[in-house]
C-alpha positions, -999 to +999 in steps of 0.1 A: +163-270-448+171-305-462+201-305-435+182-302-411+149-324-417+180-351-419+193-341-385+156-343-371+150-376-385+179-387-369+174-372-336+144-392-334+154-424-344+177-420-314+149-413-294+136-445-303+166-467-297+170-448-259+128-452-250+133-490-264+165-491-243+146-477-210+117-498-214+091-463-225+068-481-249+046-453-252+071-429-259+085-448-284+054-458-297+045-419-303+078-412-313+076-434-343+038-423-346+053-390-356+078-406-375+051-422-396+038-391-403+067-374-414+078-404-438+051-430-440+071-455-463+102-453-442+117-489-439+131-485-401+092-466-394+073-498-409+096-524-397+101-513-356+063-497-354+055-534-369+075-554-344+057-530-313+021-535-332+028-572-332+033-576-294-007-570-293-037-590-306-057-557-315-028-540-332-015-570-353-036-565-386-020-530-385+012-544-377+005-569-407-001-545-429+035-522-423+054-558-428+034-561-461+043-525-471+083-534-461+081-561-481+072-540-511+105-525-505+126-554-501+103-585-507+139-610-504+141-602-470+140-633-454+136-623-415+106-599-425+090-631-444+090-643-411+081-621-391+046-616-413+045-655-410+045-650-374+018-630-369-002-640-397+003-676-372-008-658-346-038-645-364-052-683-371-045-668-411-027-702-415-024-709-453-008-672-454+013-676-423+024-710-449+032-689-476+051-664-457+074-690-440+081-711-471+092-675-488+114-669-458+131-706-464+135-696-499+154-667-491+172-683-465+171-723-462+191-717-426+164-696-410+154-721-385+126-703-368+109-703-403+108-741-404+100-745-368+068-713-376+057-735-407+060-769-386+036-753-364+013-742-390+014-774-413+002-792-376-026-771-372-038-776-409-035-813-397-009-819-426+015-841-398+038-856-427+052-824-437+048-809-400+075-839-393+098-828-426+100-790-412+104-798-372+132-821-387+147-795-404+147-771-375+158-794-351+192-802-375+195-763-377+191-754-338+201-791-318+202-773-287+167-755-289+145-779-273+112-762-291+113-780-321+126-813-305+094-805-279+065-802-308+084-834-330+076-853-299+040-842-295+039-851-332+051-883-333+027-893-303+000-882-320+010-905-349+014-935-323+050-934-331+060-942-296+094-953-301+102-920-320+086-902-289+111-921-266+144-912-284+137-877-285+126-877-243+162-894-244+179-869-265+164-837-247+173-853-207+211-849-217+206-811-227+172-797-214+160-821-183+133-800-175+111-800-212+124-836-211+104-838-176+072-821-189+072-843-220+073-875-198+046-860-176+020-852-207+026-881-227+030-906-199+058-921-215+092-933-196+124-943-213 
């Protein structure tokens, strides 16, 4: 019997991986659904129904709450300390989302979308000095990614720190023209 509850299990986490592959969200939606049901504290159940929950605003507080339960389970994971951050984020639950990326950088101080998700956060709480500190920090961790080069220079012209502005529209024209482009065309600013 135990043989072949194990073989079912498996079965249908293939079934998962090939409706993800083909693009069947519903199918692999009720797949894991059943999945659920079968083992509700399953880490691959709470972690991929979480990441499909998370693609929509009505879902995410459920989706919340299976990357809380996964944390029980292995509360040093870094990526899943982002990944709550994330959504928390995306839920306007800010001083949480804060928590959730500073645990991730704890667990991993290389996890660059973890400062760039608590740069966004610490701007919207309106805390710009340390918004600075974390976009710095993912910009030295991902050069080429012109996201956290793109919200430093939003911040520093909100700070009237022109100059600082300038050097990045510099920077980004020699590897991303085109965000480099937008930024001159929001901020008015020409180098």
């Amino acid at each position: 019997m135990q043989i072949a509850n194990t073989l079912q299990w498996l079965w249908m986490r293939c079934q998962v991986f090939v409706f993800n592959l083909l693009g069947l969200n519903q199918q692999t939606m009720q797949c894991l659904r059943v999945m659920q049901q079968l083992r509700p504290a399953d880490f691959f159940v709470l972690t991929t129904l979480a990441h499909f929950l998370g693609q929509e605003r009505r879902t995410r507080p459920e989706a919340i709450g299976l990357l809380r339960q996964a944390l029980l389970q292995q509360n040093d994971n870094a990526a899943l300390h982002f990944n709550l951050g994330f959504l928390l984020e995306q839920q306007a639950l800010l001083a949480e989302a804060e928590s959730s990326f500073r645990l991730a950088i704890s667990f991993n101080d290389k996890l660059d979308r973890a400062w760039y998700g608590l740069g966004l956060v610490l701007i919207q709480q309106g805390r710009s000095e340390e918004a600075v500190q974390a976009l710095r920090r993912n910009t030295e961790l991902q050069p080429m990614s012109p996201f956290g080069w793109y919200q430093l220079a939003r911040l520093h012209l909100d700070r009237q720190e022109t100059e600082q502005a300038l050097e990045i529209i510099r920077h980004l024209q020699g590897f991303e023209p085109k965000i480099a482009e937008q930024l001159k065309r929001e901020t008015g600013l020409r180098p």
